[in-house]
mmCIF file of the N, C-alpha and C atoms, coordinates in Angstrom:
data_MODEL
# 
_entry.id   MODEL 
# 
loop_
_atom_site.group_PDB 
_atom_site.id 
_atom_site.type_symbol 
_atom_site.label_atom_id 
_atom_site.label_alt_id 
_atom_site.label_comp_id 
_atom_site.label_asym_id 
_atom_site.label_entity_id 
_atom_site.label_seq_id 
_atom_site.pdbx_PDB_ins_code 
_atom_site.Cartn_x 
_atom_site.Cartn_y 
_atom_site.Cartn_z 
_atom_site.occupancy 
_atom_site.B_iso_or_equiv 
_atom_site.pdbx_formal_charge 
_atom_site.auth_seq_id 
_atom_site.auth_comp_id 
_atom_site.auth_asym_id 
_atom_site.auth_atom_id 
_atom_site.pdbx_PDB_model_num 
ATOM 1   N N  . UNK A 1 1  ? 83.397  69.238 242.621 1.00 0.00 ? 1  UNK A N  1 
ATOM 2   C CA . UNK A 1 1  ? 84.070  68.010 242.981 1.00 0.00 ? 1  UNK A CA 1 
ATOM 3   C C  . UNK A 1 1  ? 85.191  68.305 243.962 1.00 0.00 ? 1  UNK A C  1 
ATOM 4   N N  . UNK A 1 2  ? 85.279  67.271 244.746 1.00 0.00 ? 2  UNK A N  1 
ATOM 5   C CA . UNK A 1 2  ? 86.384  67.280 246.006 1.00 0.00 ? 2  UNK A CA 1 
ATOM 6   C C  . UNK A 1 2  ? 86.455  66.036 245.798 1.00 0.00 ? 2  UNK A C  1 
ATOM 7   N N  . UNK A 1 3  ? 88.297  66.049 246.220 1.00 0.00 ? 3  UNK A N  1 
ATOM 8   C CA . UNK A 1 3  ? 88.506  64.622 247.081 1.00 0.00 ? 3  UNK A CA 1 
ATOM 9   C C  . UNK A 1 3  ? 89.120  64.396 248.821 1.00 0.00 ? 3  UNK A C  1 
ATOM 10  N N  . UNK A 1 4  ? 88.412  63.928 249.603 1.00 0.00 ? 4  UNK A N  1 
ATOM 11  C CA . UNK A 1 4  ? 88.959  63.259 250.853 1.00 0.00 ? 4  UNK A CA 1 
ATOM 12  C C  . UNK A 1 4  ? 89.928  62.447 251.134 1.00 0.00 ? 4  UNK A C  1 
ATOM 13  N N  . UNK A 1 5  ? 91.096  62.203 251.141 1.00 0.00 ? 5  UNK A N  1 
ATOM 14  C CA . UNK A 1 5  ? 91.736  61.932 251.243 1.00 0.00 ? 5  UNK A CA 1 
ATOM 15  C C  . UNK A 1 5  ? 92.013  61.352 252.736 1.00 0.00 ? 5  UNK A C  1 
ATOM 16  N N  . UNK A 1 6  ? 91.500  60.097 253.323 1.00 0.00 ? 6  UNK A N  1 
ATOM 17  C CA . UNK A 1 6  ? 91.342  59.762 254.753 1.00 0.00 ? 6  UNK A CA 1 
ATOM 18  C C  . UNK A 1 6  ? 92.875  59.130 254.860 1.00 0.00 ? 6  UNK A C  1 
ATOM 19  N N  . UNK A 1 7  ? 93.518  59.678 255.935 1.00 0.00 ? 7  UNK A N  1 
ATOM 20  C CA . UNK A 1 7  ? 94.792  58.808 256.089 1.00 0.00 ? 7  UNK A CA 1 
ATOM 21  C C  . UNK A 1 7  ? 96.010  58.561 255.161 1.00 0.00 ? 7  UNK A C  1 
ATOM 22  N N  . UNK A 1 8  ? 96.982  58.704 255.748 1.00 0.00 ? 8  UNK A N  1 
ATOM 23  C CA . UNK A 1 8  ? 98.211  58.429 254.876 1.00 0.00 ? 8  UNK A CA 1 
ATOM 24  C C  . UNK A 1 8  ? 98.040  57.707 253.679 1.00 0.00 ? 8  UNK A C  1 
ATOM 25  N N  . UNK A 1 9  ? 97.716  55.962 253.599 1.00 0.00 ? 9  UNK A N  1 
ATOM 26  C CA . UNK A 1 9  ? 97.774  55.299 252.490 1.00 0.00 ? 9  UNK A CA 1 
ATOM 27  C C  . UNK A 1 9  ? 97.049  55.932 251.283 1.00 0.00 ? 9  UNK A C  1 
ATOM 28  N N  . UNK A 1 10 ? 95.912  56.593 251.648 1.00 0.00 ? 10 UNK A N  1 
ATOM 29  C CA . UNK A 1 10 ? 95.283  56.806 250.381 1.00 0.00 ? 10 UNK A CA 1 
ATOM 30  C C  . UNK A 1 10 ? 95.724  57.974 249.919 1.00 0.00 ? 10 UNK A C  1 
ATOM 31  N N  . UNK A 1 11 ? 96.146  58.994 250.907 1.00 0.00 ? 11 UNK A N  1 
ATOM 32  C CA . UNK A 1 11 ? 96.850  60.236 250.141 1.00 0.00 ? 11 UNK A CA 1 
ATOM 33  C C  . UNK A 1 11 ? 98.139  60.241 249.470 1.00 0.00 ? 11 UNK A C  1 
ATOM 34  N N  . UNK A 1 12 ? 98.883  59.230 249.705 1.00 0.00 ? 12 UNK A N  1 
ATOM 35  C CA . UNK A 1 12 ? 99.966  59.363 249.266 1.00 0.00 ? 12 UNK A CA 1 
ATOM 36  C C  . UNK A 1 12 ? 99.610  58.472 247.736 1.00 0.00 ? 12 UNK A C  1 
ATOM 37  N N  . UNK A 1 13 ? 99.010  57.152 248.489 1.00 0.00 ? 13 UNK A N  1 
ATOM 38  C CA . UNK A 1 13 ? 98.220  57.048 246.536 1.00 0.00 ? 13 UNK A CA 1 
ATOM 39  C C  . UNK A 1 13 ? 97.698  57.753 245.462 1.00 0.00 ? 13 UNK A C  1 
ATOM 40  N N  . UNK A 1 14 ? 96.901  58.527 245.697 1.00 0.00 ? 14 UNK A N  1 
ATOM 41  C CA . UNK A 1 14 ? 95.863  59.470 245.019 1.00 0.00 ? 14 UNK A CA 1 
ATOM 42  C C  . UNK A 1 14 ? 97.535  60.663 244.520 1.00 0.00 ? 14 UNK A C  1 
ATOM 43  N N  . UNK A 1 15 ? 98.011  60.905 245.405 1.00 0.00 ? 15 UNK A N  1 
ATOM 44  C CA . UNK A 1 15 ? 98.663  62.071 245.208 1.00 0.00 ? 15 UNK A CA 1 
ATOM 45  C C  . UNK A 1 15 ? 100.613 61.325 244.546 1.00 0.00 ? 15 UNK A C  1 
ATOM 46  N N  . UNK A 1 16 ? 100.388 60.287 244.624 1.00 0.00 ? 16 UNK A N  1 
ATOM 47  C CA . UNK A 1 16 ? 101.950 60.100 244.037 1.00 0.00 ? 16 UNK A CA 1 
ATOM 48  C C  . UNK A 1 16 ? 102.975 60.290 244.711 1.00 0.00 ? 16 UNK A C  1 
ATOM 49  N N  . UNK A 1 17 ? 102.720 60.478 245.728 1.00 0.00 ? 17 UNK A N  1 
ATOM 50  C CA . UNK A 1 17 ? 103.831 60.922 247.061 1.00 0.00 ? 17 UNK A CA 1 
ATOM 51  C C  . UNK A 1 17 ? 103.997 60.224 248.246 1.00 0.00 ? 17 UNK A C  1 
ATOM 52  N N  . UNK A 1 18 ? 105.705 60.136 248.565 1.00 0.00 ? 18 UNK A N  1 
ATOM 53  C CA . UNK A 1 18 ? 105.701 59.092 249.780 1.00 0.00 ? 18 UNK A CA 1 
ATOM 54  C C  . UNK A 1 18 ? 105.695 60.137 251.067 1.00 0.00 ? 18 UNK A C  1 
ATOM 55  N N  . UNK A 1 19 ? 105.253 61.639 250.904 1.00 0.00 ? 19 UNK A N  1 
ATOM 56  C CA . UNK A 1 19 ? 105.665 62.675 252.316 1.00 0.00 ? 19 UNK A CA 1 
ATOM 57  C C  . UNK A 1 19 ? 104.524 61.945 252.996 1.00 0.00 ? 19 UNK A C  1 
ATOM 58  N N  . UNK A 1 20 ? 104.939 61.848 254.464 1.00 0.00 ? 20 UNK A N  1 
ATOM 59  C CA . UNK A 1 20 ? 104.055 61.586 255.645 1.00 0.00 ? 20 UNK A CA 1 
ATOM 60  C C  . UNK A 1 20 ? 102.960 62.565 255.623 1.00 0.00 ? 20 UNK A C  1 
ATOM 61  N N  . UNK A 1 21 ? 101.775 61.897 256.565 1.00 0.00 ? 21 UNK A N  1 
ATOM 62  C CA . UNK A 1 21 ? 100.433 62.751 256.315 1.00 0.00 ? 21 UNK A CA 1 
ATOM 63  C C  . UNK A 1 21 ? 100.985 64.223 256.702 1.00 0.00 ? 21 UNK A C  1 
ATOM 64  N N  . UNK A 1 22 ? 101.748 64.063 257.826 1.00 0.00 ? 22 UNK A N  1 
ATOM 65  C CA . UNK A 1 22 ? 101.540 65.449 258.518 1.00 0.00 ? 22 UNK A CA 1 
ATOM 66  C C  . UNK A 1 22 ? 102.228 66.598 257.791 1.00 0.00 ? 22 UNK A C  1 
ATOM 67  N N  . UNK A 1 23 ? 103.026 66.413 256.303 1.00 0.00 ? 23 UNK A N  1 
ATOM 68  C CA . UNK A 1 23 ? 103.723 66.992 255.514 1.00 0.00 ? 23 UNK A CA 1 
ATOM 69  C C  . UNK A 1 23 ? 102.620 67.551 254.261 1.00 0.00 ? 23 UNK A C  1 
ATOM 70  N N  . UNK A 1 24 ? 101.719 66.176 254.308 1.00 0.00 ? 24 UNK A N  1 
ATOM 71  C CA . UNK A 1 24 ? 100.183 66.507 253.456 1.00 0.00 ? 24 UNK A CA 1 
ATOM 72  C C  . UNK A 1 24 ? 99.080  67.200 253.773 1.00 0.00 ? 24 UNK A C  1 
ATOM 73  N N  . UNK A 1 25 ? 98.720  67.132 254.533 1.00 0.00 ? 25 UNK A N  1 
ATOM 74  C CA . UNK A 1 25 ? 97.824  67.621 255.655 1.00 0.00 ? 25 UNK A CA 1 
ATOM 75  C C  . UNK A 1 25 ? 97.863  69.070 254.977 1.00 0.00 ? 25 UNK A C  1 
ATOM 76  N N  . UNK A 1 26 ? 96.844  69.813 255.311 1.00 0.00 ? 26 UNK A N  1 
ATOM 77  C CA . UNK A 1 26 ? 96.730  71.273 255.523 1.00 0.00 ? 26 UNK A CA 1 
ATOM 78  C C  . UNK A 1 26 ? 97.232  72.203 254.306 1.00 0.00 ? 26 UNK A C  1 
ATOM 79  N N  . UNK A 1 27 ? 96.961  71.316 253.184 1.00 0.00 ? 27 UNK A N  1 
ATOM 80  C CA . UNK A 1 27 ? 96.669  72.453 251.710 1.00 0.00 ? 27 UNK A CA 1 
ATOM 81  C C  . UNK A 1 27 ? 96.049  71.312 250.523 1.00 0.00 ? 27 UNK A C  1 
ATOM 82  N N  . UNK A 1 28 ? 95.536  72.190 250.092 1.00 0.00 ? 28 UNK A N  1 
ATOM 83  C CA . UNK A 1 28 ? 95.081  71.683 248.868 1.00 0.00 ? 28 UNK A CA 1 
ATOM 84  C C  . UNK A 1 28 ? 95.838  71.363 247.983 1.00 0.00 ? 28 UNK A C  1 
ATOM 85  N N  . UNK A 1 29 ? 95.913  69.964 247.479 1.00 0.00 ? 29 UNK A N  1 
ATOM 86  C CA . UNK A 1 29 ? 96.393  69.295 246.280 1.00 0.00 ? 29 UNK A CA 1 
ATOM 87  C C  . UNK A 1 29 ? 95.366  69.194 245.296 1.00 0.00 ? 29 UNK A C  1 
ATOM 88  N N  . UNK A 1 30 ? 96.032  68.750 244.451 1.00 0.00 ? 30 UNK A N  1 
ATOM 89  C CA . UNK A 1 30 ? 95.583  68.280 243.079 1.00 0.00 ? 30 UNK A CA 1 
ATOM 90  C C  . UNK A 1 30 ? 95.649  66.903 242.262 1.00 0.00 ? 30 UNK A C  1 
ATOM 91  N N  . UNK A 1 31 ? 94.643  66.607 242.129 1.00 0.00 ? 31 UNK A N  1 
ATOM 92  C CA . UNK A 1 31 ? 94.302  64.911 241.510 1.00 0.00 ? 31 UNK A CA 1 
ATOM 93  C C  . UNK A 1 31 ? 93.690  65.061 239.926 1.00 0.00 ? 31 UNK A C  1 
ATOM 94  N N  . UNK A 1 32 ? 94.179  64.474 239.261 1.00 0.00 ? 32 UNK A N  1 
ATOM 95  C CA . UNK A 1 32 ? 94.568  63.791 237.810 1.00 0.00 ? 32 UNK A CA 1 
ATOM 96  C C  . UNK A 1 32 ? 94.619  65.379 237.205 1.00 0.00 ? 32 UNK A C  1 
ATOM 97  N N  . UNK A 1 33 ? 94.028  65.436 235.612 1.00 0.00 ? 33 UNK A N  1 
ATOM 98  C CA . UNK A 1 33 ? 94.178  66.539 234.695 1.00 0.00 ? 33 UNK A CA 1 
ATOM 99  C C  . UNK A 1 33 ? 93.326  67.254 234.771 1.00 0.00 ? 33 UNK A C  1 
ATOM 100 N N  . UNK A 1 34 ? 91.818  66.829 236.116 1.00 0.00 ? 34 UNK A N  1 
ATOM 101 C CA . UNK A 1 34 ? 91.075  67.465 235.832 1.00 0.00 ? 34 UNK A CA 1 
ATOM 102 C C  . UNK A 1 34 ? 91.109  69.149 236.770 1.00 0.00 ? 34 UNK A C  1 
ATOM 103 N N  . UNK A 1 35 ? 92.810  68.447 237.918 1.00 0.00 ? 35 UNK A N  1 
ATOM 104 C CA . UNK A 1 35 ? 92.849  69.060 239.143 1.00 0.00 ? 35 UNK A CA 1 
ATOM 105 C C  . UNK A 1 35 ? 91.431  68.945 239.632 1.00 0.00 ? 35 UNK A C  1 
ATOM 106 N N  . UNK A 1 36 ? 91.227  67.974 240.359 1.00 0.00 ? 36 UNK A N  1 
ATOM 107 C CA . UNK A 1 36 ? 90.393  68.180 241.391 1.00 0.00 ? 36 UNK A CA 1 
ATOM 108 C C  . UNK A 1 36 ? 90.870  68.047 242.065 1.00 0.00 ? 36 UNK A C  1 
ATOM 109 N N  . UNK A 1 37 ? 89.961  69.223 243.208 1.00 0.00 ? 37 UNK A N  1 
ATOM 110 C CA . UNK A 1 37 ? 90.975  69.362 244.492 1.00 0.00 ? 37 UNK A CA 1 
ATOM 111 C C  . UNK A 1 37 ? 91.402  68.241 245.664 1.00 0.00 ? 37 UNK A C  1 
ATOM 112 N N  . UNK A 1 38 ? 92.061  67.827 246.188 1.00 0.00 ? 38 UNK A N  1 
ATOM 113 C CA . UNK A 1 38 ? 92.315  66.914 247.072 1.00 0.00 ? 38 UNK A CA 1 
ATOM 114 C C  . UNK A 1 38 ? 92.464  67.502 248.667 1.00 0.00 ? 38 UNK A C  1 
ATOM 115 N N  . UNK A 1 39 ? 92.004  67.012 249.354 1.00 0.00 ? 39 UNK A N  1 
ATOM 116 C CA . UNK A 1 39 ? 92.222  67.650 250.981 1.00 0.00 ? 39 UNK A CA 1 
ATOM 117 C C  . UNK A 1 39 ? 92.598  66.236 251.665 1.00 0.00 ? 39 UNK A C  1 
ATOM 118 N N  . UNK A 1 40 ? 93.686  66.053 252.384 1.00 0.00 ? 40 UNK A N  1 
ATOM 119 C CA . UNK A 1 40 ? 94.010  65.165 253.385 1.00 0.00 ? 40 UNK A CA 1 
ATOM 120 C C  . UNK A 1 40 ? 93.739  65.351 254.790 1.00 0.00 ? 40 UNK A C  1 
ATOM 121 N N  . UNK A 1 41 ? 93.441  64.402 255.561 1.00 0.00 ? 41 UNK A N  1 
ATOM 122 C CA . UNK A 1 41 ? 92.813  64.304 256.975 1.00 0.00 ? 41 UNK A CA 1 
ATOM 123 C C  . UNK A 1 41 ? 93.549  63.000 257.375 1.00 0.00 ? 41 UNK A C  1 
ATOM 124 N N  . UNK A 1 42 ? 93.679  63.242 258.276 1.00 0.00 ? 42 UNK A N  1 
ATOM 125 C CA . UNK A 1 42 ? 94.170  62.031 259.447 1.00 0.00 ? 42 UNK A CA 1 
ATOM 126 C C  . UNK A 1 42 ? 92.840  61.113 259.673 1.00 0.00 ? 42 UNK A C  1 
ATOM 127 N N  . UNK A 1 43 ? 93.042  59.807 259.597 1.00 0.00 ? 43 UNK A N  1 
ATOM 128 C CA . UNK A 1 43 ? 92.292  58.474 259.495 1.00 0.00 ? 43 UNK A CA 1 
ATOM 129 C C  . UNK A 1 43 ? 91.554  58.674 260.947 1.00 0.00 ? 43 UNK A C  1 
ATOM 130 N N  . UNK A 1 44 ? 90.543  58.172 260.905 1.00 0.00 ? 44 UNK A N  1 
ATOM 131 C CA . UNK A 1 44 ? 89.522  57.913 262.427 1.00 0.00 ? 44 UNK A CA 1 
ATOM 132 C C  . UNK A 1 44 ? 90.510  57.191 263.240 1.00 0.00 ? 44 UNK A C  1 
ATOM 133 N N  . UNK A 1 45 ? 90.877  56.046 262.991 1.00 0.00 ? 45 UNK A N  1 
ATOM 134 C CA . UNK A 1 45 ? 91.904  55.091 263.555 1.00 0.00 ? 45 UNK A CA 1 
ATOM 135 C C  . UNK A 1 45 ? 92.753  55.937 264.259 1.00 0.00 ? 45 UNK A C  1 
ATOM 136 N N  . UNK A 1 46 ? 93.375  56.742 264.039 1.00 0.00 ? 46 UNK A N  1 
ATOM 137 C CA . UNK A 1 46 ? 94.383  57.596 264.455 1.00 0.00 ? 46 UNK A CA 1 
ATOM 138 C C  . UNK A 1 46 ? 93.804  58.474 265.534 1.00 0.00 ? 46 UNK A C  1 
ATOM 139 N N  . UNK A 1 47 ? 92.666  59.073 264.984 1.00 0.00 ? 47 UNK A N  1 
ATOM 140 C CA . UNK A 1 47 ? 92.446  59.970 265.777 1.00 0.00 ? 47 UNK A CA 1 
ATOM 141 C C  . UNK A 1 47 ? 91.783  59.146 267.398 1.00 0.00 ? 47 UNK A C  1 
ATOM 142 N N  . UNK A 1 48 ? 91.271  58.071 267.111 1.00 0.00 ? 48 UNK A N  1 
ATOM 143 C CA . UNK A 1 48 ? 90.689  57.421 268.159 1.00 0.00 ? 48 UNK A CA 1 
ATOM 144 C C  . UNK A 1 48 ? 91.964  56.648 269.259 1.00 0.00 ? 48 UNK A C  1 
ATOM 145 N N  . UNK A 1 49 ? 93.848  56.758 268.696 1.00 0.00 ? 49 UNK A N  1 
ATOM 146 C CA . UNK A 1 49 ? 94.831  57.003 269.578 1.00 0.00 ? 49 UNK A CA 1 
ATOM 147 C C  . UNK A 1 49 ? 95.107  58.035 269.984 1.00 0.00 ? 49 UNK A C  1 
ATOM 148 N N  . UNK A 1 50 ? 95.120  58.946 269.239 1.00 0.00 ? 50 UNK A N  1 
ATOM 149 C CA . UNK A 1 50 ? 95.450  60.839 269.446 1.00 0.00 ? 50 UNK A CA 1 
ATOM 150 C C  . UNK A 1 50 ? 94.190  61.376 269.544 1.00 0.00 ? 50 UNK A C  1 
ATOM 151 N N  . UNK A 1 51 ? 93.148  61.432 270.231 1.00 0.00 ? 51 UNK A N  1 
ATOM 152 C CA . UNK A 1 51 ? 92.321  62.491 270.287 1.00 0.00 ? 51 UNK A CA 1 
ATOM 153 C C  . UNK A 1 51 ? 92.865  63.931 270.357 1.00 0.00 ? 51 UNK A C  1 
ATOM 154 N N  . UNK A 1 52 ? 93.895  64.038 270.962 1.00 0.00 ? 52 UNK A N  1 
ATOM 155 C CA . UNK A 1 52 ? 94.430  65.708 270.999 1.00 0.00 ? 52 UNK A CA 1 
ATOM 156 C C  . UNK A 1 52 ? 94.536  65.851 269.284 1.00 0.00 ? 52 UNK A C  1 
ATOM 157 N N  . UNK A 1 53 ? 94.746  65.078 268.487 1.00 0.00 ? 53 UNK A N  1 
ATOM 158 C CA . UNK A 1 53 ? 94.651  65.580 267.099 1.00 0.00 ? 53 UNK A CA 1 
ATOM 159 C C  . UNK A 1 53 ? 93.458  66.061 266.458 1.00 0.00 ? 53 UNK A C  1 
ATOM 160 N N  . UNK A 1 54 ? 92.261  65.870 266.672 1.00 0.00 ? 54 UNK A N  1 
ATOM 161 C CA . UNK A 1 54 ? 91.268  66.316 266.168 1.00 0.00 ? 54 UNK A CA 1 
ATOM 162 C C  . UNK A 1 54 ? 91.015  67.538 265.474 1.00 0.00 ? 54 UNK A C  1 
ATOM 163 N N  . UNK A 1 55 ? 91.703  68.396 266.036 1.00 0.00 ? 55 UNK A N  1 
ATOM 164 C CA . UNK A 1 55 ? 91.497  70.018 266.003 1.00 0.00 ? 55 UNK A CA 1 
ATOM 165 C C  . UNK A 1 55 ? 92.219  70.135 264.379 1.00 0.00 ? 55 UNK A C  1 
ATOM 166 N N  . UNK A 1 56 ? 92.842  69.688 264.288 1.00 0.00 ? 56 UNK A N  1 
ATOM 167 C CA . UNK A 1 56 ? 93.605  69.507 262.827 1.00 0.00 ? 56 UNK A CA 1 
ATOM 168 C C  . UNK A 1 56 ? 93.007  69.173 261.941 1.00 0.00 ? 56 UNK A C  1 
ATOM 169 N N  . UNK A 1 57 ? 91.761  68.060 262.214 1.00 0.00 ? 57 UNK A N  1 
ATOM 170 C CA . UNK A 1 57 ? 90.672  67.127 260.864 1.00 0.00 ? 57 UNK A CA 1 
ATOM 171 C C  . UNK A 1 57 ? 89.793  68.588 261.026 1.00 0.00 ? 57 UNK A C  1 
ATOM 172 N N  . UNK A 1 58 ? 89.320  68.782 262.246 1.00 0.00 ? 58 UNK A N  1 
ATOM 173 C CA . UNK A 1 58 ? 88.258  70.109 262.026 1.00 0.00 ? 58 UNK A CA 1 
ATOM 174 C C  . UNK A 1 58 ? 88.970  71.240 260.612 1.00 0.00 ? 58 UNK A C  1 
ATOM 175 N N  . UNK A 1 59 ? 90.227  71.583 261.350 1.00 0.00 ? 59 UNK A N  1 
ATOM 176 C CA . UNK A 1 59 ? 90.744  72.490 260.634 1.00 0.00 ? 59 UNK A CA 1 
ATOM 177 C C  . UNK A 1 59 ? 90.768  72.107 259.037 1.00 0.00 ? 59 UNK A C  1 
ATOM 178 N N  . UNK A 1 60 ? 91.562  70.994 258.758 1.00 0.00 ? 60 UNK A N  1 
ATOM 179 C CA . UNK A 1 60 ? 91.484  70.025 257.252 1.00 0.00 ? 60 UNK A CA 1 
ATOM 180 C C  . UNK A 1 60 ? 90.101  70.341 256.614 1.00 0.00 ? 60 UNK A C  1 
ATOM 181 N N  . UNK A 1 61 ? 89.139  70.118 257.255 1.00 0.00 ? 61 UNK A N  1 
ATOM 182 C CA . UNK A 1 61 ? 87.630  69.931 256.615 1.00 0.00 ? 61 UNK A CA 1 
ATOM 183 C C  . UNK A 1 61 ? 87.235  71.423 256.752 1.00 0.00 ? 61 UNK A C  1 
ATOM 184 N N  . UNK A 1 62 ? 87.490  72.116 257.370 1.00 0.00 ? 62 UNK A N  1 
ATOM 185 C CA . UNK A 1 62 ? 86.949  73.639 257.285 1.00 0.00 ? 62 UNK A CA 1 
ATOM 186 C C  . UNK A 1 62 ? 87.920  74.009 255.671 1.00 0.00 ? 62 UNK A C  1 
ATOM 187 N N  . UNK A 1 63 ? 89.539  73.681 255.694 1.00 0.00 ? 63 UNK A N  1 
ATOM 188 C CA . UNK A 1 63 ? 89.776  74.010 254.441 1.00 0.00 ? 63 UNK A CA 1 
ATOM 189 C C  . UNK A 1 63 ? 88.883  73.603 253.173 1.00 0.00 ? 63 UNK A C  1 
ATOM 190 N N  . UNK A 1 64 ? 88.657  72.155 253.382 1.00 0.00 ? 64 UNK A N  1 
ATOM 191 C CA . UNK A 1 64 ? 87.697  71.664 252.071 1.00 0.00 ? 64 UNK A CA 1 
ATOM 192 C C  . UNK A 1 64 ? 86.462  72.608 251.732 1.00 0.00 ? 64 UNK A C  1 
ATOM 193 N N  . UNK A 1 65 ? 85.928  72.613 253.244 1.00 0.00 ? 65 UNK A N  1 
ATOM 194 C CA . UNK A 1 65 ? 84.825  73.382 252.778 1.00 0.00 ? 65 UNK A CA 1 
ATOM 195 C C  . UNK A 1 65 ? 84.886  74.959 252.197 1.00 0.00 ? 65 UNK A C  1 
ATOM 196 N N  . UNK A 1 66 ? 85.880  75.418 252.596 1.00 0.00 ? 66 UNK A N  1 
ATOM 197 C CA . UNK A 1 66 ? 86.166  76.458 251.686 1.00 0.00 ? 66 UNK A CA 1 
ATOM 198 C C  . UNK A 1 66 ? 86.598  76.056 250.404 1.00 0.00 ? 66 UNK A C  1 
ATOM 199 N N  . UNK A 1 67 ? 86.765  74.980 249.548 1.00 0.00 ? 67 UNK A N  1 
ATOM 200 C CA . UNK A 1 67 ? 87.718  74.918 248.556 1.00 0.00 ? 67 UNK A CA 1 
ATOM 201 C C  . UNK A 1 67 ? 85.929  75.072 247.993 1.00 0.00 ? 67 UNK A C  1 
ATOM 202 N N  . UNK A 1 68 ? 85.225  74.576 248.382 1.00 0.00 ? 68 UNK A N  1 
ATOM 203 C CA . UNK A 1 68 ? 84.003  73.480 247.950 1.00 0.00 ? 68 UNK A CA 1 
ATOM 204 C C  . UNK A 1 68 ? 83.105  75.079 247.677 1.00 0.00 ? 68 UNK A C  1 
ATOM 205 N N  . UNK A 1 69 ? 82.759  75.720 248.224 1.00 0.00 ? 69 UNK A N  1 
ATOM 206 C CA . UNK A 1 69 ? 82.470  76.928 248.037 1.00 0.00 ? 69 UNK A CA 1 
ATOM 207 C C  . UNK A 1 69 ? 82.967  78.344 246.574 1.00 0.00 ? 69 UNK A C  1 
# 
């Protein structure tokens, strides 16, 4: 089990926290008692203003996929 975490609103939901994505971003959290892992990514929306951000969701999702492994 993994969780995706797309975009600020839902990570800071899932995770109980008001830190901005870019404070979330780029480690693995933890969701309810079962700790499952959580990975945050910057929203499509976003990235389709910032394309120079992309390299960061690659990076985000290469972490998951190591968690997932």
């Amino acid at each position: 089990k993994i969780i995706i975490a797309v975009g600020e609103t839902a990570a800071q939901y899932l995770l109980g926290s008001d830190l901005k994505i870019g404070k979330l971003r780029g480690t693995v959290h933890s969701y309810s008692s079962e700790n499952i892992p959580v990975v945050v990514v910057y929203h499509p929306a976003y990235l389709l203003r910032s394309p120079s951000q992309k390299y960061k969701v690659l990076s985000d999702l290469q972490l998951a996929k190591g968690v997932m492994k």
